[in-house]
C-alpha positions as CSV (number, residue, x, y, z in Angstrom):
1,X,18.2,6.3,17.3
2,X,17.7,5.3,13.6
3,X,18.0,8.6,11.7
4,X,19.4,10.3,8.3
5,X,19.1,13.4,6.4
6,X,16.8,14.9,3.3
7,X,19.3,15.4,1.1
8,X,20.0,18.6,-1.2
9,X,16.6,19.7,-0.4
10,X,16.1,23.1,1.5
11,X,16.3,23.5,5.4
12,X,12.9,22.3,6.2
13,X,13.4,19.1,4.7
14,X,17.2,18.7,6.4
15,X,16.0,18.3,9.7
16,X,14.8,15.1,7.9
17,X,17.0,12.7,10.1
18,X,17.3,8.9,9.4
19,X,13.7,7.9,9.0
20,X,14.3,4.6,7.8
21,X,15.4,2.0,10.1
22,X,17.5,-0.6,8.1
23,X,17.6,-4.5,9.0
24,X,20.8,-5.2,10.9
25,X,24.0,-6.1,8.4
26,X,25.1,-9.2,9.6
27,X,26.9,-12.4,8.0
28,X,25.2,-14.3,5.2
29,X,26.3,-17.3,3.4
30,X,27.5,-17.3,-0.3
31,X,30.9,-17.0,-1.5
32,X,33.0,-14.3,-3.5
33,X,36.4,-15.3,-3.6
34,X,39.9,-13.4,-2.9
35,X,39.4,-10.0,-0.8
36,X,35.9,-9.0,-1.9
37,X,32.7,-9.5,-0.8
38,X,29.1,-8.5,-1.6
39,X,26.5,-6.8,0.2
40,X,23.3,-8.5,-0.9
41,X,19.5,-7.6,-0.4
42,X,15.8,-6.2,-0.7
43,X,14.9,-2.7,-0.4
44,X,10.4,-2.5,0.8
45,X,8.6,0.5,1.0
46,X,9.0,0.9,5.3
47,X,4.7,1.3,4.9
48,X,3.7,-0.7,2.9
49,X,6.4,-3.7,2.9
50,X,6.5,-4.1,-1.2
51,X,9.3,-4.2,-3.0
52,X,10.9,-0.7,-4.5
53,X,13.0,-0.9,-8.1
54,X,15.1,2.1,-8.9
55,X,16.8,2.4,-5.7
56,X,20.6,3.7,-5.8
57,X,22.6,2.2,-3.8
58,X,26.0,3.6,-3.5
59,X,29.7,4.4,-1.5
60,X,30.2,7.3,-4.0
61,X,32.9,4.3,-6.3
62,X,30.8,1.2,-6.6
63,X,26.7,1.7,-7.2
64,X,24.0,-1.1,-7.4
65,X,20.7,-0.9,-8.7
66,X,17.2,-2.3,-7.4
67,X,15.8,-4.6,-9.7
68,X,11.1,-4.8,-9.9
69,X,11.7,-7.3,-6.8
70,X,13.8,-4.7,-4.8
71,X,16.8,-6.9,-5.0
72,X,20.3,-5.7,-5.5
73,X,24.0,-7.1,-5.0
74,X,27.0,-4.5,-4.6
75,X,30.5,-5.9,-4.8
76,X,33.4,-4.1,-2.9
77,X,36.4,-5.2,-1.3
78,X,36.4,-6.3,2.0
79,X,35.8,-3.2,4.5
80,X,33.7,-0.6,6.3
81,X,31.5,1.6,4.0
82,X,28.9,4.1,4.0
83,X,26.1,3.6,2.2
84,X,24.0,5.9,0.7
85,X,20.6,4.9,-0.5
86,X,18.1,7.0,-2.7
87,X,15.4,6.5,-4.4
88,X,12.6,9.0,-6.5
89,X,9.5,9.9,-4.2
90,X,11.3,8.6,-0.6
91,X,14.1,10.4,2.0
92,X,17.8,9.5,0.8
93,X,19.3,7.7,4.0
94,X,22.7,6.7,5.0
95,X,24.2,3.1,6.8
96,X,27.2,1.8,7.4
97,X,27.7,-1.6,6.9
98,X,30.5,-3.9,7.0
99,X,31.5,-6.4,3.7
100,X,33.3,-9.4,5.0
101,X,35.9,-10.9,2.4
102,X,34.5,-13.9,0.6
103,X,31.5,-14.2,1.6
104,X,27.9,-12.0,1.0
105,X,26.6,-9.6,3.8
106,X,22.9,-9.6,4.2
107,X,21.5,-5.5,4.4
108,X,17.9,-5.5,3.8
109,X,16.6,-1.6,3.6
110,X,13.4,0.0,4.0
111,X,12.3,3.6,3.0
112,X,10.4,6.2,3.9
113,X,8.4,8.1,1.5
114,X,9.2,12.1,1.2
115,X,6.3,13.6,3.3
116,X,4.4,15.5,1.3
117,X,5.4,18.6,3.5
118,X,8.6,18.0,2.4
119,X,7.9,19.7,-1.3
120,X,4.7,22.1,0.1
121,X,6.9,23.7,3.2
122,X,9.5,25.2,0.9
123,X,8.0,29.0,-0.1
124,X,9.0,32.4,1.4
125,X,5.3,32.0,3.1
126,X,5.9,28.3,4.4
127,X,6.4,29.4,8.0
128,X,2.4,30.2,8.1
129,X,1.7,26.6,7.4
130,X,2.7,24.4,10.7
131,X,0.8,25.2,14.3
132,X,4.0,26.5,15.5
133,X,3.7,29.3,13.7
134,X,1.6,30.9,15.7
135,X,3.0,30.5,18.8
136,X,5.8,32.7,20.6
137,X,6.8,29.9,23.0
138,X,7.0,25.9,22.4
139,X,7.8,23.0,24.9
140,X,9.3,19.8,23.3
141,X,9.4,17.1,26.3
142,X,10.0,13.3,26.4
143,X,10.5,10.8,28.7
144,X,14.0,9.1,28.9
145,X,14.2,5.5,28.2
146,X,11.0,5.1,25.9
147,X,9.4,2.7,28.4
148,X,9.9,2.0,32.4
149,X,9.0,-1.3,34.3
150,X,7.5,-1.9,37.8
151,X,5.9,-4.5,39.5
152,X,1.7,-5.2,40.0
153,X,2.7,-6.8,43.4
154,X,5.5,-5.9,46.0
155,X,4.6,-9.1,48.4
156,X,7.8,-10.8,47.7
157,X,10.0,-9.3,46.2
158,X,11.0,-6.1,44.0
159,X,12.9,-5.5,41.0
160,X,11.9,-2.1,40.0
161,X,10.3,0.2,42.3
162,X,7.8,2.6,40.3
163,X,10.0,5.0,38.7
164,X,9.4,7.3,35.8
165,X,11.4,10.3,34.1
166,X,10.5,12.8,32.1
167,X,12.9,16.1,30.5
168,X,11.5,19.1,28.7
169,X,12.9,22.2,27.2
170,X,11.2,25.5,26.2
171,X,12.0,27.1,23.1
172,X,11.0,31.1,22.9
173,X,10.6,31.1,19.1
174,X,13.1,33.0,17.2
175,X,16.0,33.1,20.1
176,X,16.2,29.8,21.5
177,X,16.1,27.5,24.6
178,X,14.8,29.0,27.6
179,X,16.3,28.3,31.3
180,X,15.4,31.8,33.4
181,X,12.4,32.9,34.2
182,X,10.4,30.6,33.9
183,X,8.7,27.5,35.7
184,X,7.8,24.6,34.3
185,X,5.5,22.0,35.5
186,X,4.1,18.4,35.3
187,X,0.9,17.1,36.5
188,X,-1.3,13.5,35.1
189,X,-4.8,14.3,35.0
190,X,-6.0,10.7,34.8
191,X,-3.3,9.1,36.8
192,X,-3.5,11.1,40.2
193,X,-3.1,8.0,42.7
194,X,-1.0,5.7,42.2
195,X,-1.7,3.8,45.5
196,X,-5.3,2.7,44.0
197,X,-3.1,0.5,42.0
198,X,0.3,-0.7,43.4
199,X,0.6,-2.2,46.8
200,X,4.0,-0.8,46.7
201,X,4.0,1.9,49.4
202,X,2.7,-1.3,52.0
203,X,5.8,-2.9,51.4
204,X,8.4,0.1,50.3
205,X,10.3,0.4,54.2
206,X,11.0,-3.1,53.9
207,X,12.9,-2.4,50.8
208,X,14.7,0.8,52.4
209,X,12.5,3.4,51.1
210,X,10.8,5.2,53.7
211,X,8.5,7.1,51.6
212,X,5.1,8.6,52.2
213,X,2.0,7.1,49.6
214,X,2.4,8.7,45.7
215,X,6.1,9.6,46.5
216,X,8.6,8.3,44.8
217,X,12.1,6.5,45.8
218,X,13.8,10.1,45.0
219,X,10.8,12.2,46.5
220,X,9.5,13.3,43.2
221,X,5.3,13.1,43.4
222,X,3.1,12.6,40.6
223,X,2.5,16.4,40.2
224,X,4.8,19.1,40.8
225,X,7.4,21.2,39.3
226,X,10.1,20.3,37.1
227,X,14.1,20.8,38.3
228,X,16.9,22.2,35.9
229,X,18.6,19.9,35.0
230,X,22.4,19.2,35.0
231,X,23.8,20.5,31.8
232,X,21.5,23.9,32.4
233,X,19.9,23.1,29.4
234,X,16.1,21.7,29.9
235,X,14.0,20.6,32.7
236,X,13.7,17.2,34.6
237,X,11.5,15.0,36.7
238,X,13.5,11.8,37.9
239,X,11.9,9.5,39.7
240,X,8.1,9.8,39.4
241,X,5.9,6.7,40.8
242,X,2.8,6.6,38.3
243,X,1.7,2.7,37.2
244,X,0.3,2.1,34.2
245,X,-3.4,2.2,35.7
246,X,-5.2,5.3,35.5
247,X,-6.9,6.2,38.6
248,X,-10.2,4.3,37.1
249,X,-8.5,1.2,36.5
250,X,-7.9,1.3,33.0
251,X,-4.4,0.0,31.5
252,X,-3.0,2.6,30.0
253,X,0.7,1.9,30.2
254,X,1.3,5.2,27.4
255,X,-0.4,7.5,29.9
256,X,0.5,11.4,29.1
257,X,1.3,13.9,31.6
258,X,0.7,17.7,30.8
259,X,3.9,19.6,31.0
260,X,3.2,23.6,31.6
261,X,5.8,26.7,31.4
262,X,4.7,29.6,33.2
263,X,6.8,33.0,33.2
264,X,7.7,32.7,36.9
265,X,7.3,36.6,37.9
266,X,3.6,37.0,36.3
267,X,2.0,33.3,36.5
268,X,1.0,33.5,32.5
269,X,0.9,30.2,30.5
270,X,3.6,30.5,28.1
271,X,2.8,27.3,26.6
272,X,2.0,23.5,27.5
273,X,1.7,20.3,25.5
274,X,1.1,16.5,26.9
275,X,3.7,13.9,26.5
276,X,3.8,9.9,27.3
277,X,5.6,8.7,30.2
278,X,5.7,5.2,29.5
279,X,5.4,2.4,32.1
280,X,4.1,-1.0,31.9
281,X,3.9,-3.9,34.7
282,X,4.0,-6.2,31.8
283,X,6.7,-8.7,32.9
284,X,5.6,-12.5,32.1
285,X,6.8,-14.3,34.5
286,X,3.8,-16.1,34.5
287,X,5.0,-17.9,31.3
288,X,7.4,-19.9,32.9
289,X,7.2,-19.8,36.1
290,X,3.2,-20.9,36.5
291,X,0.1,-18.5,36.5
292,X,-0.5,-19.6,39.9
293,X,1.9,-18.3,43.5
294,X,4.3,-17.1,40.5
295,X,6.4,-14.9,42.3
296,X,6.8,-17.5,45.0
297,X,7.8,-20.1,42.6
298,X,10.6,-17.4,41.2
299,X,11.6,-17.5,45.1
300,X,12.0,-21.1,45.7
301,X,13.7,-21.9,42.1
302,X,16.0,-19.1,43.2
303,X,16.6,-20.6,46.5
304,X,17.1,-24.2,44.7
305,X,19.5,-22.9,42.5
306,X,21.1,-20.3,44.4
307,X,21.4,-22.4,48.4
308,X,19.2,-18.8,49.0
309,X,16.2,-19.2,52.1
310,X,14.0,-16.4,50.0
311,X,10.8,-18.0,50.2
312,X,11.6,-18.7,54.1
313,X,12.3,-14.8,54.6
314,X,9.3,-13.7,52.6
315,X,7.5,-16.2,54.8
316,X,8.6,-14.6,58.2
317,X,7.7,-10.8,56.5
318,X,11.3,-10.0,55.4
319,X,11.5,-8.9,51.6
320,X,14.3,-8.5,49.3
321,X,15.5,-6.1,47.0
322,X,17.0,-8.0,43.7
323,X,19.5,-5.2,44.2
324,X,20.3,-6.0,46.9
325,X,22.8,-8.9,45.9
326,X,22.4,-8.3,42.1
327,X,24.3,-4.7,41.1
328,X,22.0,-2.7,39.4
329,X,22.3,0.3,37.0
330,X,18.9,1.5,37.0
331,X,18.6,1.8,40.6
332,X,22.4,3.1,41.0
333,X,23.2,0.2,43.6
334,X,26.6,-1.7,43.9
335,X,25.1,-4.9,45.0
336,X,27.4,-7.6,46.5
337,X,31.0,-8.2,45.5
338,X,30.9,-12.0,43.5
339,X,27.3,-11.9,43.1
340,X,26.3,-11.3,39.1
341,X,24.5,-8.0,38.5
342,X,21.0,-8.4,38.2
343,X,21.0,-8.3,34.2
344,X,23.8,-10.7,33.7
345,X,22.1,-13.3,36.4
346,X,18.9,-12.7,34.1
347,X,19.6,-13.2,30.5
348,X,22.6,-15.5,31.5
349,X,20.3,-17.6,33.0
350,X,17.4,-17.6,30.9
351,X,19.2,-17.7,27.5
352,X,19.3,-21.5,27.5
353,X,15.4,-21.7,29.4
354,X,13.4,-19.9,26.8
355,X,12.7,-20.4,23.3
356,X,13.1,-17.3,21.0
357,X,11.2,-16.8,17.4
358,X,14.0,-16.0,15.0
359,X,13.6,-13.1,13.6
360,X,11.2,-11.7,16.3
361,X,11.1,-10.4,20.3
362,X,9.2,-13.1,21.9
363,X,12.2,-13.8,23.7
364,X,12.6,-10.5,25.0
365,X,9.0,-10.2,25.8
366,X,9.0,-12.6,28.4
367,X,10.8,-10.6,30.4
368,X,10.1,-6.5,28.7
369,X,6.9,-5.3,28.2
370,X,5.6,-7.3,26.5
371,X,3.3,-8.5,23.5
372,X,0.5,-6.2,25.0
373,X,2.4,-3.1,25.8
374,X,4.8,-3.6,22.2
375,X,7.5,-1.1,23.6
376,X,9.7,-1.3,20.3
377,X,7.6,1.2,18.4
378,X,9.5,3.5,16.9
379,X,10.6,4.1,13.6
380,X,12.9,1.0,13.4
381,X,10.1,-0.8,14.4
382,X,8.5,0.6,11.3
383,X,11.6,-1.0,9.0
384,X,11.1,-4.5,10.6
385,X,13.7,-4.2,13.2
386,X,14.0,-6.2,16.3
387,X,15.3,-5.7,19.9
388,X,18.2,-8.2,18.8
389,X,19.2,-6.3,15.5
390,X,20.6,-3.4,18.0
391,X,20.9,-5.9,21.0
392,X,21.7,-9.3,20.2
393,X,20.4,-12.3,21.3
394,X,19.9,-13.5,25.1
395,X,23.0,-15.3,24.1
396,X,24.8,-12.2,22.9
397,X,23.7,-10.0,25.4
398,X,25.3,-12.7,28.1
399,X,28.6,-12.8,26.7
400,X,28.5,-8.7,26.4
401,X,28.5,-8.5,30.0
402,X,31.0,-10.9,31.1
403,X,33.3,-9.4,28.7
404,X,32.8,-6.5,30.7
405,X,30.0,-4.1,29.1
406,X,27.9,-2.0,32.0
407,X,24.3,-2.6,31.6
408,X,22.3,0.6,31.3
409,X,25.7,2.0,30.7
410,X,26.9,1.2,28.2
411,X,24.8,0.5,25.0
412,X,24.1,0.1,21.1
413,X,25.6,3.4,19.6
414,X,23.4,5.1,16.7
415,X,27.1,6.1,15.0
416,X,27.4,2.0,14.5
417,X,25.0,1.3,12.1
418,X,24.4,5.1,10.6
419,X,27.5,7.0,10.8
420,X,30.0,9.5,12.7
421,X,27.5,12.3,11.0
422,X,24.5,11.3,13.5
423,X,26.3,9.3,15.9
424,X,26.0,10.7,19.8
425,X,28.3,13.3,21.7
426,X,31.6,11.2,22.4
427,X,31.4,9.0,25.5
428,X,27.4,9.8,25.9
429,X,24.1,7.8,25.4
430,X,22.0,8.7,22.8
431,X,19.4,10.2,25.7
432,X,22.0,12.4,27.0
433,X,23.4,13.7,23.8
434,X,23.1,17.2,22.4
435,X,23.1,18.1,18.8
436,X,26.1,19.1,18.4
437,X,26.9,18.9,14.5
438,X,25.1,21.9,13.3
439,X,25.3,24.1,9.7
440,X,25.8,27.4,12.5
441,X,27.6,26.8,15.2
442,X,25.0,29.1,17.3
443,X,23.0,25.8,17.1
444,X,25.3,23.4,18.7
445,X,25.0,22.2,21.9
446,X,21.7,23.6,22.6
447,X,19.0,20.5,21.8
448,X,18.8,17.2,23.3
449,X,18.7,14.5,20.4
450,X,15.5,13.3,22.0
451,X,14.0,16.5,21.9
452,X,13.8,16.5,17.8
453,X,13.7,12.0,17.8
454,X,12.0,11.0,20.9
455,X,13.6,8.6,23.7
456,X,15.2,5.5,22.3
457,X,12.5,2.6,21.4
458,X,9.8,5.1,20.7
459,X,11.7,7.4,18.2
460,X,9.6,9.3,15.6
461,X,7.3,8.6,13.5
462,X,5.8,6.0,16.8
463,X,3.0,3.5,15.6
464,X,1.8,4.5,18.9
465,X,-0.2,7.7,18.5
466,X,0.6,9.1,21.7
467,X,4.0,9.1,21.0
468,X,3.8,11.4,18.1
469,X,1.6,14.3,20.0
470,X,4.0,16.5,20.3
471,X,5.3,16.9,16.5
472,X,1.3,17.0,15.2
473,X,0.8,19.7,18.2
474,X,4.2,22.1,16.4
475,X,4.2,21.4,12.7
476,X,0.8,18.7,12.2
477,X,2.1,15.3,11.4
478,X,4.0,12.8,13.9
479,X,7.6,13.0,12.4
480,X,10.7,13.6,13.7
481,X,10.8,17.8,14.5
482,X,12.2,18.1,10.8
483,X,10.6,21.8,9.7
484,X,13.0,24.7,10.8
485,X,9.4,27.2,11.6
486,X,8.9,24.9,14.6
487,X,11.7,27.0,16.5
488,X,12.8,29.4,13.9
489,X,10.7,32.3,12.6
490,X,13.0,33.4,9.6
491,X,14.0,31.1,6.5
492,X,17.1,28.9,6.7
493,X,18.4,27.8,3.3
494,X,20.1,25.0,4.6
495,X,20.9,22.1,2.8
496,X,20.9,19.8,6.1
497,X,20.6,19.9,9.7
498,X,22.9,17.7,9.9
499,X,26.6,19.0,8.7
């Protein structure tokens, strides 16, 4: 979601989108009297975490300077600005932050460094330097949410069935995405049965799924072939049951599955690449709730709280979906009429019962996956960024919902912190969005944002490896699809990507 643009540098560096991710502006203390205000704060190298001096930061009227600590203070009068922030050697990046009157807004920044491609892939010969190069057709995939839940144990009760998504487009090189014609595939050559892992399918009727073993809640099966999807634009498979156990019972909750395009008259391998469809079971209940008859516990505290006879049902084989009562989003279900949804009852409840590290996730990681599974990964990550920066707190996220916000639905905005020039299609998540902003209008509308950034949590550059195979498999590092030879095969002197 964090992204921003190379700037007055030639087309293959102005894919370059928003590789720093910038500490959240917020409220500071201080004092700067009448209608001004000052933003305040340290600019680090996003790598290595030291300081950087020479760094310009600027709304194009008032400019600051970075001082040999990385400090700086700009003074402007009370509003919303746009920041631009450059510096010699790293990727000029853009934020918006907002400078409250008499008092001195926080904005710590960190920078990426100009890859070194950046200056090499420049020359009339520069598209024989990346993989892609040599191939006619490409696949760029991803999976939708950057990481899925589910459950080790279905005994008592569920909250997320297994469920996994993952989208692909094909790209003939040189004239763009392909729909016709072709048939595109998914298969997970160490994950091919889910059952060895997941008790699930013993207990899924109870829950109203009548499915048959290593089939998921919308029929999707752990291999198969991929559907167009709905804006006739890529290739989806919604709904597929893998755990994060590969079938020899190693954790593996970043598990890849190989997506293939085959021309669908002759059978011949276009092209194929492997991409992660996150999942982790990761949910630490345990931390609260007792290592020992945990989910049980959850059942009776519910029932003690709630006037509920949960522990009774589970008792006498009857098992509930949280969804049941508790709308829920992910699963499309209404739940019941005066009941909370099942993410309001959640962090309403537990944002008084747990006891958050400021400045850190632990509080989200009792519930998300989790300190082992670390599924904030992606380049805000990198910058020092935490679920509450784009989130808020537990306390925050509870008074979001009963003023009304959707969960699932409705969500952080990349246009909020980084501007209308990368912000998503109008009423759209990020993971639906299309660019749409192009220097030739041929371009819009044709490439899922997460098709050049990744899926939200895990966007490019990931510090998880497996995240990044697809860029190092088209143009040989793990950035953000930034060169234009990936699916271009003549020079575009460009100053941006991003108009």
């Amino acid at each position: 979601m964090a992204r921003e643009i190379g700037r007055g540098l030639p087309c293959v560096l102005g894919i370059i989108i928003l590789a720093i991710a910038l500490a959240a502006c917020g409220g500071g203390g201080g004092g700067v009297a009448g209608s001004s205000g000052t933003a305040t704060g340290v600019v680090t190298d996003i790598a290595t975490g030291a300081p950087v001096a020479g760094v310009t930061i600027s709304d194009g009227i008032g400019t600051a300077v970075t001082g040999a600590n990385g400090s700086f203070a700009l003074a402007r009068p009370a509003g919303k600005y746009t920041l631009i922030i450059s510096a010699a050697g790293y990727q000029t990046s853009s934020r918006v932050c907002s400078i409250t009157a008499g008092s001195n807004t926080v904005f710590n920044l960190a920078l990426n460094r100009a890859h070194a491609a950046y200056v090499n892939y420049t020359g009339a010969n520069s598209s024989q330097w990346i993989p892609a190069a040599g191939m006619d057709y490409i696949i760029v995939a991803w999976n939708d949410l950057g990481m899925h839940c589910a459950q080790d144990d279905y005994s008592y009760f569920c909250i997320l069935p297994p469920f996994n998504t993952l989208h692909a487009q094909v790209i003939k090189r040189g004239s763009g995405v392909v729909t016709e014609g072709v048939t595109v595939s998914y298969s997970f050559p160490k994950k091919t049965d889910s059952t060895l892992h997941t008790n699930f399918w013993s207990y899924a009727a109870r829950y109203g799924w009548n499915v048959a073993p290593n089939v998921g809640i919308t029929g999707t099966r752990l291999a198969g072939t991929m559907s167009l999807d709905a804006n006739n634009l890529g290739f989806q498979a919604v709904g597929i049951p893998i755990t994060p156990y590969d079938d020899d019972g190693t954790w593996d909750p970043y598990g890849t599955a190989t997506i293939t395009a085959t021309d669908s008259a002759t059978g011949v391998v276009l092209a194929s690449t492997a991409v992660v469809a996150p999942v982790s079971t990761e949910l630490d209940c345990s931390n609260c709730h007792g290592s020992t008859d945990t989910f049980l516990n959850i059942l009776k505290s519910h029932d003690k709280l709630s006037g509920t006879s949960l522990a009774a049902d589970q008792a006498n084989g009857v098992l509930h979906l949280c969804a049941e009562c508790h709308a829920d989003n992910a699963l499309g279900l209404p739940g019941k009429v005066g009941v909370k949804s099942l993410s309001l009852a959640m962090h309403g409840y537990h944002k008084g019962n747990v006891s958050p590290t400021p400045g850190s996730n632990s509080a989200c990681y009792n519930c998300h996956p989790g300190p082992n599974t670390n599924c904030l990964r992606g380049v805000m990550y990198h910058a020092g960024q935490t679920c509450s920066d784009c989130h808020g707190d537990l306390y925050a996220m509870t008074a979001s919902l009963q003023n009304g916000r959707r969960p699932w639905l409705d969500e952080p905005q990349c246009g909020g912190c980084h501007g209308k020039r990368y912000q998503e299609n109008t009423g759209v998540l990020y993971r639906n969005s299309v660019f749409n902003n192009a220097p030739e209008g041929s371009m819009n509308g044709k490439l899922y944002c997460e098709a050049c950034h990744n899926s939200t949590h895990a966007e490019y550059p990931s510090t998880n490896a497996a995240d990044n195979l697809i860029p190092r498999q088209l143009q040989g590092d793990g950035y953000w699809l930034w060169n234009c030879y990936v699916c271009h095969t003549d020079y575009m002197p460009h100053a941006s990507m991003h108009r």
